[in-house]
Residue frames as qw, qx, qy, qz and C-alpha x, y, z in Angstrom:
[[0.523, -0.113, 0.185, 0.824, 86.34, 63.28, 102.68],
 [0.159, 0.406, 0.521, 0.734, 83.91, 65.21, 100.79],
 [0.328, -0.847, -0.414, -0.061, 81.97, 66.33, 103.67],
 [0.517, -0.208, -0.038, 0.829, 85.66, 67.80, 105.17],
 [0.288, 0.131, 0.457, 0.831, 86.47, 69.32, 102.12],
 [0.156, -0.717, -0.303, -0.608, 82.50, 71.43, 102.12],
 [0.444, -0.815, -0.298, 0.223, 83.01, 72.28, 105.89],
 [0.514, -0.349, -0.076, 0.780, 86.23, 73.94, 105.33],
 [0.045, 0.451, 0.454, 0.767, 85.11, 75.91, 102.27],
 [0.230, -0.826, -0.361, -0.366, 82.07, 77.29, 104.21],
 [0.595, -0.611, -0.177, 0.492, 84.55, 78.11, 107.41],
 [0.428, -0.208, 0.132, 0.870, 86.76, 80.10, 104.96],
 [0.109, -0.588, -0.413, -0.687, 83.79, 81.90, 103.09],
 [0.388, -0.833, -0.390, -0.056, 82.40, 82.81, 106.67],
 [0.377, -0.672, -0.010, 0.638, 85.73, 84.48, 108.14],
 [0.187, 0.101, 0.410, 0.887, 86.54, 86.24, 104.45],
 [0.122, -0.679, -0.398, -0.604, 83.02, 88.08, 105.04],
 [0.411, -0.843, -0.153, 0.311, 83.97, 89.47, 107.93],
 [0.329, 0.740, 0.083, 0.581, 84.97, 93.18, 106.99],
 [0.591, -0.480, -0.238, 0.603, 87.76, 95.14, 108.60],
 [0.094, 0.972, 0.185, -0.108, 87.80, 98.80, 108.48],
 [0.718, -0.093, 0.027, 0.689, 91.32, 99.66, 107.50],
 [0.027, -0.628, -0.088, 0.773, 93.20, 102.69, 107.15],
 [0.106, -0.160, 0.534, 0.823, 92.70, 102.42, 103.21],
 [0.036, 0.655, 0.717, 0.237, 89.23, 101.96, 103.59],
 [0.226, -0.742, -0.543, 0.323, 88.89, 104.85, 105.34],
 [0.254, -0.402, 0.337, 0.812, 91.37, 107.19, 103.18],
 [0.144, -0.209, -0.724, -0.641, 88.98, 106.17, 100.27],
 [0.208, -0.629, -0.713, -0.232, 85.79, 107.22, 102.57],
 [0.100, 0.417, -0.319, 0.845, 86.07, 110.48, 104.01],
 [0.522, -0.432, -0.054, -0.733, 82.35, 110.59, 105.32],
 [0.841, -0.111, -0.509, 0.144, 83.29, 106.94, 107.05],
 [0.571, -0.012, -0.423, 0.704, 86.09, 108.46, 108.72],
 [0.240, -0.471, -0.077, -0.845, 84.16, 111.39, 109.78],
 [0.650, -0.310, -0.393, -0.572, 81.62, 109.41, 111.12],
 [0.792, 0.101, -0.526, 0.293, 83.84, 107.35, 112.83],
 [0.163, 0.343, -0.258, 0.888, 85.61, 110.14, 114.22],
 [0.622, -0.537, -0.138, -0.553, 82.11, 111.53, 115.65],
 [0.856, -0.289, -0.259, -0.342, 81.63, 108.21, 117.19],
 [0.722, 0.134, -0.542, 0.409, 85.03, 107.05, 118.63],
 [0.222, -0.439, 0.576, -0.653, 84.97, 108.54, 122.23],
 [0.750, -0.148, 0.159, -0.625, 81.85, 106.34, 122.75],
 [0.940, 0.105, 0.200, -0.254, 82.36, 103.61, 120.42],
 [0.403, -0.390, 0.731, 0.389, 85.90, 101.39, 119.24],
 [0.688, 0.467, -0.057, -0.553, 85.74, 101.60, 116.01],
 [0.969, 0.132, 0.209, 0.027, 86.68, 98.53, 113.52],
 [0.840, 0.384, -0.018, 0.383, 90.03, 97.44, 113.12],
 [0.304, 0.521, -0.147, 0.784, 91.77, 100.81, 114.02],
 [0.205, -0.548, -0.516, 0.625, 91.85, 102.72, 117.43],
 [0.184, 0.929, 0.314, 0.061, 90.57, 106.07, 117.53],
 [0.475, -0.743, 0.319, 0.346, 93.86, 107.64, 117.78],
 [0.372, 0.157, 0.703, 0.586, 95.12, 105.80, 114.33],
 [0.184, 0.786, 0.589, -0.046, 91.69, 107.57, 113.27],
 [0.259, -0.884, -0.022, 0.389, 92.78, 111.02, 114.68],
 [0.502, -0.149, 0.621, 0.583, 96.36, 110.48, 112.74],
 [0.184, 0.230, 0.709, 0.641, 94.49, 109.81, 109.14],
 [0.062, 0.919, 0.389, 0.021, 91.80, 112.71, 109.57],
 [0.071, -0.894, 0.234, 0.376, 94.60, 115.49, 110.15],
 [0.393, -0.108, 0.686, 0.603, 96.70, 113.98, 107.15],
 [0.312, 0.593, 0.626, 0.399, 93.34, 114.10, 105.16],
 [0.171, -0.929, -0.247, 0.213, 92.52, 117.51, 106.73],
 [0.427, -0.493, 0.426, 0.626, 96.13, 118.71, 106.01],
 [0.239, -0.002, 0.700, 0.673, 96.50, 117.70, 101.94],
 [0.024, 0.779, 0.612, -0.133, 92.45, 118.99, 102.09],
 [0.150, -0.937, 0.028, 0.315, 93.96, 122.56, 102.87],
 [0.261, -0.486, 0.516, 0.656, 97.09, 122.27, 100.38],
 [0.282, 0.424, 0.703, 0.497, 94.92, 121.00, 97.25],
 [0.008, -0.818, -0.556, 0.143, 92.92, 123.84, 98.12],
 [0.199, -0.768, 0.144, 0.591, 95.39, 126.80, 98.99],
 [0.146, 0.567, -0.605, -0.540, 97.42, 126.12, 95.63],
 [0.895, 0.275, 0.198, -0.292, 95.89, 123.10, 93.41],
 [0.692, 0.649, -0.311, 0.064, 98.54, 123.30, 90.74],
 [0.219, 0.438, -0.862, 0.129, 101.69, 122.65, 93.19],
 [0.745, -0.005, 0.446, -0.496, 99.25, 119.82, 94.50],
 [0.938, 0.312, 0.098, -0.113, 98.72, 118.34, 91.23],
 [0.548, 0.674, -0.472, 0.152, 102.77, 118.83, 90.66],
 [0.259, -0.593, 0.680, -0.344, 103.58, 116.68, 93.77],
 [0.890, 0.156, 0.427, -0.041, 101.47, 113.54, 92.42],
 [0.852, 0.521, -0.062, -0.008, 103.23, 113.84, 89.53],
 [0.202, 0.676, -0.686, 0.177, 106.35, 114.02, 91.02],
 [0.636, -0.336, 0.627, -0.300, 105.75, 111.46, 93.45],
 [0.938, 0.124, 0.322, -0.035, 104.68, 108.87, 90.84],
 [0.483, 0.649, -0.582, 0.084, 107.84, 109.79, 88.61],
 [0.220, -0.505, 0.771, -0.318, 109.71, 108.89, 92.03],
 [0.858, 0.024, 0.455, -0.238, 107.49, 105.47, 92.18],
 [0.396, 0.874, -0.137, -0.247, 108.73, 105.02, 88.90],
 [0.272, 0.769, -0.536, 0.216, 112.16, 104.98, 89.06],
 [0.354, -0.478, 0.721, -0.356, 112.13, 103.06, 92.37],
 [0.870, 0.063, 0.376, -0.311, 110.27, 100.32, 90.55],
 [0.486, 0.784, -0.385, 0.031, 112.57, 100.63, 87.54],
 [0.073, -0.679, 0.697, -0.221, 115.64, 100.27, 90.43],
 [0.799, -0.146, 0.491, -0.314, 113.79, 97.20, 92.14],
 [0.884, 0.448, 0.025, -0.130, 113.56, 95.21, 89.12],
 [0.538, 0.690, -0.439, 0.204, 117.40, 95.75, 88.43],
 [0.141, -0.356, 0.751, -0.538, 118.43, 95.35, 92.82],
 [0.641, -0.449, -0.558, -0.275, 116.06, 92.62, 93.93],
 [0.662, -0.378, -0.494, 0.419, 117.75, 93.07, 97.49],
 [0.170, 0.304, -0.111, 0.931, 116.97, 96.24, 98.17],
 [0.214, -0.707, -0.672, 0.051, 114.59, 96.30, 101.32],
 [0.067, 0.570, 0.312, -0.757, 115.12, 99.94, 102.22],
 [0.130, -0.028, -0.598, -0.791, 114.71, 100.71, 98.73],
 [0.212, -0.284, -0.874, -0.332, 111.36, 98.98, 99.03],
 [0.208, -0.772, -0.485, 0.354, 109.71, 100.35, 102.06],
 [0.035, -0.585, -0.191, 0.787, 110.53, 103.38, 100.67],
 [0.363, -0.141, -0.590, -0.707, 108.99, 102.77, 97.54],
 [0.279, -0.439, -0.824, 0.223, 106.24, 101.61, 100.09],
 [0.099, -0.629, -0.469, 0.613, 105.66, 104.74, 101.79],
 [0.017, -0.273, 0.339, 0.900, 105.79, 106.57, 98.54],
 [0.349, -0.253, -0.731, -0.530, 102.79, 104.79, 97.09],
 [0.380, -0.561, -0.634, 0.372, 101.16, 105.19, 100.53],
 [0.025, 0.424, 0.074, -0.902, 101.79, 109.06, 100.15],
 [0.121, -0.058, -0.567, -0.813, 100.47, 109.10, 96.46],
 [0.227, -0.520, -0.821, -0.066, 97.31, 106.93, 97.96],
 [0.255, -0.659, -0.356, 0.611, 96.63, 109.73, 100.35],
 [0.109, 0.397, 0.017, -0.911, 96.91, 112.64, 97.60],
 [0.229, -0.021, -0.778, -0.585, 94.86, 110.86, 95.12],
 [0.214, -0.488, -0.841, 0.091, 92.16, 110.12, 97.82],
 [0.084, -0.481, -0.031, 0.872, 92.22, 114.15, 98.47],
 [0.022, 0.038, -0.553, -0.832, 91.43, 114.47, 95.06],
 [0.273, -0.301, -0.764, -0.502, 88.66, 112.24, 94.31],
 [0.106, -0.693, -0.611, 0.368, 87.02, 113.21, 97.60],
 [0.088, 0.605, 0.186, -0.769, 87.25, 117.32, 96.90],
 [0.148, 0.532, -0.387, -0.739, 87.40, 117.21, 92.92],
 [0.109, -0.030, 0.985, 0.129, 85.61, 114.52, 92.21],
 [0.440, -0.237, -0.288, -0.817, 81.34, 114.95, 91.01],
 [0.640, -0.222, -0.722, -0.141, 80.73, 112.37, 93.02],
 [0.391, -0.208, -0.589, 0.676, 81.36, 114.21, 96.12]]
């Protein structure tokens, strides 16, 4: 039983170290997705086509060029956005059966991810 019980363990430690490239890895690594980019005629990258790629480089490229043009209404769309998060989390709690509610408190924290990765990639010392 005990011999089971260490094979499965080491099966599930060997597929949990296999890394998938998602799109939030790549929203949180610009120079990844760059790279990627480069490399995707040639090579399929992990997890994502190159086309999903394409997609989340002109989004980053986009909010790149609005943090830039005007910072300040930049930084006044995260904060509005997370009010909105907010409020919809606020609502949740009170509606548990609210799935559009949810997916659109979904894509809202999916938008915020996306200007908050903007940031820390252009305004960040570490870049």
């Amino acid at each position: 039983m005990n011999k089971y019980l260490v094979i499965i363990l080491i099966i599930l430690g060997l597929v949990s170290c296999q890394f998938k490239k998602d799109e939030s890895y790549y929203r949180s690594h610009p120079s990844e997705l760059q790279n990627a980019l480069k490399m995707c005629p040639n090579t399929q990258p992990d997890g994502l086509s190159c086309q999903q790629l394409e997609v989340i480089g002109r989004r980053m490229n986009s909010l790149a060029y609005q943090l830039q043009y005007n910072p300040q209404e930049f930084g006044n769309k995260i904060l509005a956005l997370q009010q909105v998060i907010a409020n919809q989390q606020r609502e949740i709690q009170s509606k548990k059966d609210n799935a559009e509610l949810q997916d659109s408190l979904k894509r809202n924290q999916d938008d915020l991810a996306y200007y908050l990765a903007v940031v820390k990639w252009l305004e960040s010392p570490e870049s």
